[in-house]
N, C-alpha and C positions, 0 to 999 in steps of 0.2 A: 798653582797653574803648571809648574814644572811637573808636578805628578801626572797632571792628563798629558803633556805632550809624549813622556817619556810610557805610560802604558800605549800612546795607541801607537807611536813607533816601533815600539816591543810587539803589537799587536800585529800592523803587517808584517813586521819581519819572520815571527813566528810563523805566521798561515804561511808564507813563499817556504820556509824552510823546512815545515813538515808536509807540505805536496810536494816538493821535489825531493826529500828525503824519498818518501815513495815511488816515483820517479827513479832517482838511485839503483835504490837497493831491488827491486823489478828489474830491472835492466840490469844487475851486478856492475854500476861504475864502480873503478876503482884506482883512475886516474886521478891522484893528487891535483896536478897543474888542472887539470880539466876541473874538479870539484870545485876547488876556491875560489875560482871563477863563478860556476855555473848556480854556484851557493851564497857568493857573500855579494858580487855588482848584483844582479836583479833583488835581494834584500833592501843594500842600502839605497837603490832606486824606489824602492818602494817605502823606505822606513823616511827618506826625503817629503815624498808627497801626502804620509801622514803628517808630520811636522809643518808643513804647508795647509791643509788641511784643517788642521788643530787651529793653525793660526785665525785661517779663517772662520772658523767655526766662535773663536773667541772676539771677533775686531768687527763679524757683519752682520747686517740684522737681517730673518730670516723673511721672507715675502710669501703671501698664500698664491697657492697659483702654480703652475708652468712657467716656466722662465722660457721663451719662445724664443731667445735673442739664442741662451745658453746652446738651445737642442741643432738650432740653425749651423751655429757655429760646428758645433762639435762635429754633425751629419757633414757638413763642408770640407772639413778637412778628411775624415773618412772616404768620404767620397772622390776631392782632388786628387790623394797620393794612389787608389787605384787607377781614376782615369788618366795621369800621369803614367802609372807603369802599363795600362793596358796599348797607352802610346807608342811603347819601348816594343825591342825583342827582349819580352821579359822572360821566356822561357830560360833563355842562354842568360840569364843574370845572376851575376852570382857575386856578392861583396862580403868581405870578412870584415864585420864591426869587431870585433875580440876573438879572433883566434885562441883556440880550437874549439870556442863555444856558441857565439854568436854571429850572423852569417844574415843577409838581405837576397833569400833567396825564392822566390814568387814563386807559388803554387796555386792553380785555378782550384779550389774545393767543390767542383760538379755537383757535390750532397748539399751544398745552400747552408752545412752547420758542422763546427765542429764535435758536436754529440754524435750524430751518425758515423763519421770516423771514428770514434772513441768506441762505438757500439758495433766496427768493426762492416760498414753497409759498403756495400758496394755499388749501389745505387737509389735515388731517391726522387719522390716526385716537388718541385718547386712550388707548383698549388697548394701540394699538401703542407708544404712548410711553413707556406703564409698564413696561410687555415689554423696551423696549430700556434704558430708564433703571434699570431693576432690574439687566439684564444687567450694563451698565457699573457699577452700584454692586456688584455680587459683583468683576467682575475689578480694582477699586478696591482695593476692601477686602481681599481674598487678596492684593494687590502691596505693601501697606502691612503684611501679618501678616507677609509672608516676607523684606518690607524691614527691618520689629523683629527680627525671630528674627536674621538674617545679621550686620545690622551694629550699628545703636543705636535707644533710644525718645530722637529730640530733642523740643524745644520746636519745631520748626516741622514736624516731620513728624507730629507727633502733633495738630498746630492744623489741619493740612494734612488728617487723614481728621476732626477735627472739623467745620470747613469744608467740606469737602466731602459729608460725610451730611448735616450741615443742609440742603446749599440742593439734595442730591438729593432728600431726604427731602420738603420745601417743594414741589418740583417732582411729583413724585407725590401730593402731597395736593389738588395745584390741579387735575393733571388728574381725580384722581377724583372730585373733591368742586366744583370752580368750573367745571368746565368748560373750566381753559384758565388762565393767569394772569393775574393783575389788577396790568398794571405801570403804577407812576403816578409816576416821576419822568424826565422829560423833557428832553434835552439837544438843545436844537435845534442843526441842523435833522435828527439824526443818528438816534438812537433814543430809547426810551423803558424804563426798565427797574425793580427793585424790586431788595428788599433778600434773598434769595436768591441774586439776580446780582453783588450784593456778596461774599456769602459765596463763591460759586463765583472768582470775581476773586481774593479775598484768600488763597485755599486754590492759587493757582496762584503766586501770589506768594511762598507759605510754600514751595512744593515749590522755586520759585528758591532762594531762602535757604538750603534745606537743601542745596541740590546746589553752593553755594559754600561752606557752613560743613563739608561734609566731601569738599570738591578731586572732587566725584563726576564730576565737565564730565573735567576731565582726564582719570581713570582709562579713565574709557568711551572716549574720543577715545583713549586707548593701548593698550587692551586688544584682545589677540590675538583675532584671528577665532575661533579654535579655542576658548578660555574662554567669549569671546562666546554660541560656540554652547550651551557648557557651561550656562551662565548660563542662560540662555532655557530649556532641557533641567528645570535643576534647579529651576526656576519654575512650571512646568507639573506636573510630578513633585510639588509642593509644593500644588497647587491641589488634584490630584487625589486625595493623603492627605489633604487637609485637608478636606473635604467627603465623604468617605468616615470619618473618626471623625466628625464632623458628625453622620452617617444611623447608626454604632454607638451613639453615646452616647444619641440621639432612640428609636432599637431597646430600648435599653437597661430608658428611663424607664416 
């Protein structure tokens, strides 16, 4: 048991320290004081809620379904601390969590995502966003119904579509309703992000986890072109019944 806890702590720590390694060296840091900060707290915060995590994953028993209580919660507090600072003069906000690295300092995102900053936009449309984020959250969610049916419900594939409908879900309410999102924690001199981007973070995290706690890296890396194709076949095939009893059962009511 001490081996699972200490690989999937090893596990987030590693992923924080080889994206911000790139981060880094893009950026040429080469402030000491700055680094060990900006490298070893958001680690061990994260290598924390593996070990948290782990635990649960070993002490609870998994439930089929949505957890509706979980998603509630999680969109509440997302939603509270921006309705809170859209309260504030949040523009003028500016708090230093850990100097010279971390910083609570609120930026409206007008692009509804932080991809379109990454990809450099300068402007974007809010319908188109929901349009696509909706999309992506059906092909999600049917890859996760037809990943439970095939093989197992774990603890991390099942934290993994909770995670990830919160901070879609978060994501569609900002652009409908704010206009875009209100991210207000600050990692100079990098980005700026909120706690939806956490949820998305840790929902990619969980999907690592799961694809080492059942050798899934392996199988894929060995498996015959020819199954492959099967695969992909029987996935699509599986989307398309599944959304079609979907519009029976809706017919139905």
């Amino acid at each position: 048991m001490l081996r699972i806890y200490l690989r999937n702590i090893a596990l987030f720590f590693a992923v924080w320290i080889l994206v911000m390694v790139i981060y880094a060296v893009s950026n040429r840091v080469s402030d000491l004081n700055y680094l060990w900060k900006f490298f070893l707290l958001p680690a061990l915060f994260l290598g924390f809620l593996a070990a948290l995590a782990t635990f649960l994953e070993q002490t609870s028993r998994v439930k089929k379904g949505i957890n509706w209580i979980f998603l509630l919660g999680a969109l509440a507090v997302d939603q509270g601390i921006k309705a809170y600072l859209f309260s504030l003069e949040w523009e003028t906000l500016s708090i230093a969590l850990i100097e010279p690295v971390f910083y609570i300092q609120p930026t409206h995102n007008t692009l509804g995502s932080y991809l379109w900053v990454l990809l450099g936009l300068k402007q974007g449309s809010h319908l188109l966003n929901i349009i696509l984020f909706t999309l992506v959250g059906i092909i999600f969610i049917e890859g996760w119904r037809f990943y439970v049916k095939r093989k197992r419900n774990s603890f991390w594939i099942n934290g993994f579509i909770h995670l990830f409908l919160a901070g879609l879900l978060a994501n569609l309410i900002d652009n409908a309703f704010w206009g875009g999102s209100l991210d207000y924690i600050t990692i100079k001199p990098f980005y700026t992000f909120d706690l939806k981007d956490l949820y998305i973070t840790l929902c990619e995290l969980f999907i690592l986890a799961e694809l080492l706690d059942n050798k899934l890296l392996k199988r894929l890396y060995k498996m015959p072109g020819e199954e492959s194709r099967q695969l992909n076949r029987d996935f699509f095939h599986f989307i398309r019944q599944d959304l079609r009893i979907g519009k029976k059962k809706k017919d139905k009511d």
